[in-house]
C-alpha positions in Angstrom: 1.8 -255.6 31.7 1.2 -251.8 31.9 4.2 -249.8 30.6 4.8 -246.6 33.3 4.0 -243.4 31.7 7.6 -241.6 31.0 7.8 -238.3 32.9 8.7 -235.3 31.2 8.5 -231.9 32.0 5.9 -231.0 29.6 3.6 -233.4 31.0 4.8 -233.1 34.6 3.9 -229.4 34.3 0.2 -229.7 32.9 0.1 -231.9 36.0 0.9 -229.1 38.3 -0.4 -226.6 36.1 3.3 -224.3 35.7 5.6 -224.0 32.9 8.0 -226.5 32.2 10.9 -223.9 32.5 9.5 -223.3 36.0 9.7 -227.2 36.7 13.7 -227.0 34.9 14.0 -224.6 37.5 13.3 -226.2 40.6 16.4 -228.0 39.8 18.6 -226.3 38.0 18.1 -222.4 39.1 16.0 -222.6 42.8 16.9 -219.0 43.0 14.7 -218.3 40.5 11.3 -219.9 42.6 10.2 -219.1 46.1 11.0 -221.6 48.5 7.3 -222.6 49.1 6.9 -223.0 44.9 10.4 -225.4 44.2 9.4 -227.4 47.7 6.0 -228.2 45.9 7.4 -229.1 42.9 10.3 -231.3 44.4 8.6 -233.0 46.5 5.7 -234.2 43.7 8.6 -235.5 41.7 10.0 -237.3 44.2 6.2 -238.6 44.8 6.3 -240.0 41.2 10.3 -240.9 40.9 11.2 -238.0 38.6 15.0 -236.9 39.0 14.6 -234.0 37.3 16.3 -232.6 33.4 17.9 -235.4 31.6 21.5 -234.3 31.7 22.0 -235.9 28.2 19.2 -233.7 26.9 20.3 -230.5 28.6 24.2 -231.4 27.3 22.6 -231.2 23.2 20.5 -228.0 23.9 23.0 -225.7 26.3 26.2 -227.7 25.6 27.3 -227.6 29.3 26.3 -230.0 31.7 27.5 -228.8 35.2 30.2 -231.4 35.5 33.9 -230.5 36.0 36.6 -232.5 35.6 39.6 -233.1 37.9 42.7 -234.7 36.0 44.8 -236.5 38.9 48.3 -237.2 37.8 48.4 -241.0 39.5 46.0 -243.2 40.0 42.2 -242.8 41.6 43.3 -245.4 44.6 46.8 -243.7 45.2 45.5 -239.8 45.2 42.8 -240.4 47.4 45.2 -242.1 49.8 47.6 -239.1 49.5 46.7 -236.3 52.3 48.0 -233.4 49.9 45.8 -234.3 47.1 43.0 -235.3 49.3 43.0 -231.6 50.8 43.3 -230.2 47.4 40.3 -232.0 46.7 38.1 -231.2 49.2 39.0 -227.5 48.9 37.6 -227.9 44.8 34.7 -229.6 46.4 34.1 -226.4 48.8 33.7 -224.0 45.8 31.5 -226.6 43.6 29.3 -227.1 46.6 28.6 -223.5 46.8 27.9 -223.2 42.9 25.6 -226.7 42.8 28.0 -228.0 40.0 29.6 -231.7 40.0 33.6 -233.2 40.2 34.2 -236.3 37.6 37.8 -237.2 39.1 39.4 -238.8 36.1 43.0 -240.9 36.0 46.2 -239.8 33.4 45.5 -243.3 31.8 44.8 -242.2 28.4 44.0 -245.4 27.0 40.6 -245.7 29.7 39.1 -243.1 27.5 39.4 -244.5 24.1 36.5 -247.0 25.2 34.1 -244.6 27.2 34.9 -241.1 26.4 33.8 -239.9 30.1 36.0 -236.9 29.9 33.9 -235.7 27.1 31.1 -234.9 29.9 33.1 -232.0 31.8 32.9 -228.9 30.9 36.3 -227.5 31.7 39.3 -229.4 33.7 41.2 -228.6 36.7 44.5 -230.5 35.6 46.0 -231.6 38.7 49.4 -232.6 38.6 51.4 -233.3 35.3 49.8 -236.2 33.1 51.7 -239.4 33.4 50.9 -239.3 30.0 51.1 -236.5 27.5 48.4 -238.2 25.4 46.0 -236.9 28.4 47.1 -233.2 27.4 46.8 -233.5 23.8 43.3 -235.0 24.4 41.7 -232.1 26.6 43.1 -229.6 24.3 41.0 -231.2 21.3 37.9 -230.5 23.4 38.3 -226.9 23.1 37.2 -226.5 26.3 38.8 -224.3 29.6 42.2 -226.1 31.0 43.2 -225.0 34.6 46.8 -226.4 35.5 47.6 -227.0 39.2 51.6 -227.7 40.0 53.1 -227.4 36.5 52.6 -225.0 33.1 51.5 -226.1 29.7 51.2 -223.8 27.2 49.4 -220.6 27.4 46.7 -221.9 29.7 46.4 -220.0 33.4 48.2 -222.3 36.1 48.2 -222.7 40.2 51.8 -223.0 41.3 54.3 -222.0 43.8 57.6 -221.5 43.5 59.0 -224.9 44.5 62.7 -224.3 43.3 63.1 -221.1 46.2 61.0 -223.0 48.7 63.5 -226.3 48.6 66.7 -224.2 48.6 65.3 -222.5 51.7 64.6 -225.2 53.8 67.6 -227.1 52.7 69.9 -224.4 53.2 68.2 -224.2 57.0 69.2 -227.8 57.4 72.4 -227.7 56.4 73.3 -224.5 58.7 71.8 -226.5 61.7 73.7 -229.9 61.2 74.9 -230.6 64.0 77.9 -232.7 62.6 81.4 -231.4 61.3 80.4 -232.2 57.8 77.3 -233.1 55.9 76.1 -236.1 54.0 73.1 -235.6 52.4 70.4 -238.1 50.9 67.5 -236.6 48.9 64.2 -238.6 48.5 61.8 -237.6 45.5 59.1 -238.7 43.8 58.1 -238.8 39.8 61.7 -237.4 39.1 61.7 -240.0 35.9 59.2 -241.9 33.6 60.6 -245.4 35.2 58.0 -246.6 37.7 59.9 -248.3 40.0 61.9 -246.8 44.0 65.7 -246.6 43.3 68.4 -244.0 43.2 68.1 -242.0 40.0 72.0 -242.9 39.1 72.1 -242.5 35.5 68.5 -242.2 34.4 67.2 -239.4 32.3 64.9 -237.0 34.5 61.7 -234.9 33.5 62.6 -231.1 32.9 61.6 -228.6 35.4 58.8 -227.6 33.5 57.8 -230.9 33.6 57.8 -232.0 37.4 57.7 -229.9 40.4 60.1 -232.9 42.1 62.4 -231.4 39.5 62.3 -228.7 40.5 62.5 -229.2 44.1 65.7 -231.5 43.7 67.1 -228.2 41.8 66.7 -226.5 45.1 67.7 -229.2 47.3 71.2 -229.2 44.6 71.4 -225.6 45.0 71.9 -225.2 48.8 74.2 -228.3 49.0 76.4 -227.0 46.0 76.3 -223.1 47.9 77.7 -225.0 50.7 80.2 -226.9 49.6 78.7 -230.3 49.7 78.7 -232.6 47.0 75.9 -235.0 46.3 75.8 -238.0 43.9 73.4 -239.7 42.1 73.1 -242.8 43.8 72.7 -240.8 46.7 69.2 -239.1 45.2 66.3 -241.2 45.0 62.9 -241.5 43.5 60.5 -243.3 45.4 57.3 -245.0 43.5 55.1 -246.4 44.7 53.8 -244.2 47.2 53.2 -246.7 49.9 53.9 -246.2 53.2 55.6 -249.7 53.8 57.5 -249.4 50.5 58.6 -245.4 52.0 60.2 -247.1 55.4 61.9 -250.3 53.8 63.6 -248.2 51.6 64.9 -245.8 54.4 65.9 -248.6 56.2 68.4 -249.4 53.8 69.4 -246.1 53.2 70.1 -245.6 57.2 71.5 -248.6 57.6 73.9 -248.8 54.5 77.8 -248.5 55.2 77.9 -244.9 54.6 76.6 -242.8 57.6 73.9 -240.3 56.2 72.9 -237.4 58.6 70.4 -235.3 56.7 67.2 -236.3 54.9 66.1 -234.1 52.0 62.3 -235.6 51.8 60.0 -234.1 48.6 57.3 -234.7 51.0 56.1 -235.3 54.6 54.5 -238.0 54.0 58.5 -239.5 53.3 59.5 -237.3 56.2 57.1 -238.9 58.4 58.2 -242.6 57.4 61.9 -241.3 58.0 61.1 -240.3 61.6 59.5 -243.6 62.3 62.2 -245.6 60.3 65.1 -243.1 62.8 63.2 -244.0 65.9 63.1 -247.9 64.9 66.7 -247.8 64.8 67.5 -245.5 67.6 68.6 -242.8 65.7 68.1 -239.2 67.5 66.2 -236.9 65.4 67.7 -234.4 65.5 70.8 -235.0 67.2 72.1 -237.6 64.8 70.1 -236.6 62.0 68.2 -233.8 60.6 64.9 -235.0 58.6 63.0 -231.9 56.3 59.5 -232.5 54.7 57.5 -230.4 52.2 53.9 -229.9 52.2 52.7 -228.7 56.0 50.1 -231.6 56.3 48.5 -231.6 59.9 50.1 -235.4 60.7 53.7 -233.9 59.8 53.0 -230.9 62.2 51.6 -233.2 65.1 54.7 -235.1 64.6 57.2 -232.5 64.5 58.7 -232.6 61.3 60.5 -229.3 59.7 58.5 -228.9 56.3 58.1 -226.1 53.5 54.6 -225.3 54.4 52.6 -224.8 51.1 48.6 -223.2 50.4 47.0 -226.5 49.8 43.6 -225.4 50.2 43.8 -222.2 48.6 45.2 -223.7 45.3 42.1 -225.4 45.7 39.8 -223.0 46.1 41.3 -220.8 43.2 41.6 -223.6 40.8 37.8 -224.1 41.1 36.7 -219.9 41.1 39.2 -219.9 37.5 37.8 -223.1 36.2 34.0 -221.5 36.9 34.7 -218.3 35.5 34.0 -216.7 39.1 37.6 -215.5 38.9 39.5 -213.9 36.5 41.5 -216.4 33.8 45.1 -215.9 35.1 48.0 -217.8 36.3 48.8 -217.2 40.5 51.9 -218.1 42.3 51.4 -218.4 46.3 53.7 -217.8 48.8 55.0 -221.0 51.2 56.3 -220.8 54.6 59.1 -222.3 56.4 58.0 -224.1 59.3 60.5 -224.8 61.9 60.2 -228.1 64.2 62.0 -230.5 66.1 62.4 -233.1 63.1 65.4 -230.0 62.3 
């Protein structure tokens, strides 16, 4: 059996009679070819099944390959189900499609790297999210390579944030001024406040730091306004919320709205909790916001549409800046971005 001839761009360019940085070119700089020159040589090595520059080989010569990675802080399945992240994401993807460079979205599970290393092909990292495990950090860091953080700080290293604390006192303390009721009584419903896994009230458990989580730091807000109004909160009465499932979100609302003690405000770390609190309110004939005042945070479109109060925040602009800083098309720096109160009927 004949063995095919392996292309290369040596002999791929004595075939068309050009260099073979002119052929490296066609792929990797087109700018540098007229359009009738790259079109030739394209199409002739899609005639003969060449892809173009071995990735490998270019990785050993340059030392970059034109991948970036995007650390998520949950799982691959459970971000790309969750609207905020999936909006972040596509607003990376806007920049990297206008610079030709490639996203390798990569879990916080440390221990999938130990056996195939795949972080070691980015170039820099977009760090989306606090690591569920601080291994993940630790890891990067050894790569010597650029480290963009997106909704926490770490170090020294330039970070995309906005001010969470200010934005849940804000739309807390609006709440509580428009409860309808004599007096207040308040549930908050969070998310990653501590390293147990599992949906229950945070009673006694030890929580991440501020600087840690931004649900920290929200619930600091939330604490704020109640405490400048006079209203106590307990632990039991804050909860953390894991996993983020939709079903999960409404059973446990349920029991919180149907539980002994009559609740009348929601505090929700996101709107996709807020949205599962309206539905769970309407299920049980509660009037929203007659009854019961429900706040989100976030400003997705499905929690506009639906009428839900929420801390509207610059999803796709973190985006977009988190992928100029990570390609060096902006300048290396941390940026804090303004949020807006939006004011519905959930409120």
């Amino acid at each position: 059996m004949k063995i095919p001839q392996k292309h290369t761009l040596k002999n791929i360019s004595q075939q068309l009679d050009v260099s073979p940085a002119t052929i490296s070119n066609a792929f990797n700089k087109p700018a540098q070819l007229s359009k009738l020159l790259r079109n030739k040589i394209l199409k002739y090595c899609e005639e003969i099944g060449y892809l173009g520059p071995s990735m490998a080989a270019r990785s050993l010569r340059t030392g970059k390959t034109g991948v970036y990675g995007i650390v998520l802080s949950d799982d691959l399945s459970e971000s790309l189900m969750n609207p905020v992240a999936n909006q972040f994401l596509s607003a990376v993807a806007e920049v990297f499609d206008k610079q030709h460079v490639n996203m390798l979205l990569l879990a916080s599970d440390a221990d999938r790297y130990l056996v195939n290393q795949s972080d070691s092909l980015a170039d820099a990292f977009i760090v989306y999210g606090q690591p569920k495990s601080s291994k993940i950090l630790k890891r990067l860091e050894l790569q010597n390579k650029p480290i963009i953080t997106v909704d926490f700080k770490y170090k020294n290293y330039p970070s995309i944030n906005i001010n969470n604390h200010e934005a849940a006192y804000s739309i807390a303390k609006y709440a509580i001024d428009h409860t309808q009721a004599s007096s207040v009584h308040p549930v908050i419903l969070g998310l990653h406040l501590t390293q147990n896994s599992d949906s229950q009230s945070i009673g006694d458990l030890a929580l991440f730091s501020p600087i840690e989580s931004i649900s920290r730091c929200r619930l600091e807000g939330y604490k704020e306004a109640l405490n400048d109004a006079d209203i106590a909160i307990e632990n039991d009465a804050i909860w953390q919320i894991e996993p983020y499932d939709d079903r999960m979100i409404q059973t446990i609302i349920r029991g919180i709205l149907t539980a002994s003690e009559p609740i009348n405000l929601l505090l929700c770390m996101s709107d996709k909790i807020a949205i599962a609190a309206l539905h769970v309110a309407s299920e049980l004939n509660i009037a929203v916001p007659g009854k019961l005042q429900i706040v989100g945070f976030d400003g997705i479109a499905s929690a506009l549409e639906q009428g839900i109060t929420t801390v509207g925040q610059p999803i796709k602009e973190k985006g977009n800046i988190a992928a100029e800083v990570c390609l060096g098309i902006r300048k290396s720096e941390s940026v804090t971005l303004l949020t807006e109160l939006i004011i519905n009927k959930s409120a």
